[in-house]
N, C-alpha and C positions, 0 to 999 in steps of 0.2 A: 349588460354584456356578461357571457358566461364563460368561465376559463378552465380546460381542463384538468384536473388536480394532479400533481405530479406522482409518478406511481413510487411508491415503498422504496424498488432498487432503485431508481434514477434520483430520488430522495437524498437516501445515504452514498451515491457516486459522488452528486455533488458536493455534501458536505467533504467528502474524502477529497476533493477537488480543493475546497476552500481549506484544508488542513496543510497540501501538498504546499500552497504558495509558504510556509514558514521553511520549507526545506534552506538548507543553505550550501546544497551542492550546485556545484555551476553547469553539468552538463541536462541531469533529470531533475525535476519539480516532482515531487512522488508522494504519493498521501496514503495513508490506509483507516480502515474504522472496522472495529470488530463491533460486532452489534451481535445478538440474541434476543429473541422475544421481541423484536421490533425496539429494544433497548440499545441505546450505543454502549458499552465496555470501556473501551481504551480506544486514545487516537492517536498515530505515530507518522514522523515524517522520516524521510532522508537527512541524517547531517550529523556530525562528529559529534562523537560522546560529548557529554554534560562536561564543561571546566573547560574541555580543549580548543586550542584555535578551529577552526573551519577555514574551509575551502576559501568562503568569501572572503577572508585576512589574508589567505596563505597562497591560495591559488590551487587549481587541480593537480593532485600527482598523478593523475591517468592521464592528463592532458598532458604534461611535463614529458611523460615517459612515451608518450601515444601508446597506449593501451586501448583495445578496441571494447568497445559497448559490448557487456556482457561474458566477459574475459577475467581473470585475476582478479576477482572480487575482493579476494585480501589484499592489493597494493589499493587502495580507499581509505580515505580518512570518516567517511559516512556508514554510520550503522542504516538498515535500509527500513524503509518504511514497515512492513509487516515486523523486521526484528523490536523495533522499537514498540508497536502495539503489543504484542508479545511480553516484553519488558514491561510494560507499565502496567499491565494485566499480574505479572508475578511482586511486583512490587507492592498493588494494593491488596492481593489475594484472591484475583478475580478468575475463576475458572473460565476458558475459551471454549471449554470441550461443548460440542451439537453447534457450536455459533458459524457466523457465515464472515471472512471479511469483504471489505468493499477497497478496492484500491483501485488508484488511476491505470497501473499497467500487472501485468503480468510475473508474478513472481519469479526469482533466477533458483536455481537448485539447493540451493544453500535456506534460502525461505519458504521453499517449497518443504526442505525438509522439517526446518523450524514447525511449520503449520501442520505438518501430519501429527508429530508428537504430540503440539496445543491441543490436539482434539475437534479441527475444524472442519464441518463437514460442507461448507461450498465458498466459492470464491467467484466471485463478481468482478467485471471487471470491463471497460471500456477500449483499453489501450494493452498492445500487444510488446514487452521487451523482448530485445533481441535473444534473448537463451529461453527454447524452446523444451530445455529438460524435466521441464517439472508434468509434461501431457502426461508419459506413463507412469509416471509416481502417484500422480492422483488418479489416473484409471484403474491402476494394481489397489489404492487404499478405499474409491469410490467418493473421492472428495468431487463435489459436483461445482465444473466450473460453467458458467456463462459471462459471455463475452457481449455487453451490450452494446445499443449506439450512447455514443457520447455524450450528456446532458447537457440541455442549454446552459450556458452561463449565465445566463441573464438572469438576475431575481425579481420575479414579478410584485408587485405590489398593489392591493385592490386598496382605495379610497385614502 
């Protein structure tokens, strides 16, 4: 029986898939993976600084306050997925700049701008968030995005 081998980007979505489920925000599951040279970098989820409570002890303040999806990003107790690969990237000393990230949905304005500074020149990506600002930010820098189908979840296994 012959199985077709998973391509490269649906490769690192999924792993960026498997990073999101540690998120511990209660409304998005959100992952990202900077990869270069077919290398992963850094991997970051959604969810409140390192030491602090989360969401999951405390409960949502966008829910609390009904904040709409994609709105007031600063009333959040979650740093979001790209910030944090970003973060863990300055932390070990790891240059972003020509790399590609892979994240479950669509970066908001604020990570979008994050990712221009990093150096990143494409973003992948399956799933679409509601702030749509980041399209001419990255047409104006030439950050190349594509938007794939969704990877199976499923992990195969031969023998």
């Amino acid at each position: 029986m012959e199985t077709e081998r998973l391509s490269l980007d649906h490769y690192f979505l999924k792993i960026a898939s498997v990073v999101a489920e540690r998120s511990t925000c209660r409304r998005h599951h959100i992952g990202a993976i900077a990869v270069k040279n077919k290398h992963i970098l850094t991997t970051g989820y959604n969810g409140a600084a390192a030491g602090v409570k989360d969401c999951l002890e405390l409960g949502c303040l966008r829910d609390q306050q009904n904040i709409a999806s994609g709105t007031h990003h600063e009333i959040c107790r979650a740093i979001h997925a790209e910030q944090n690969a970003i973060i863990q990237a300055s932390l070990h000393g790891i240059s972003l700049e020509g790399g590609t990230i892979y994240c479950t949905h669509t970066p908001c304005i604020l990570c979008a701008k994050m990712l221009v500074n990093a150096g990143i020149k494409r973003f992948v990506t399956f799933s679409k968030y509601s702030d749509d600002s980041f399209i001419e930010l990255f047409k104006e820098v030439g950050i190349i995005v594509d938007i794939l189908n969704k990877p199976n979840s499923e992990i195969t296994f031969l023998g």
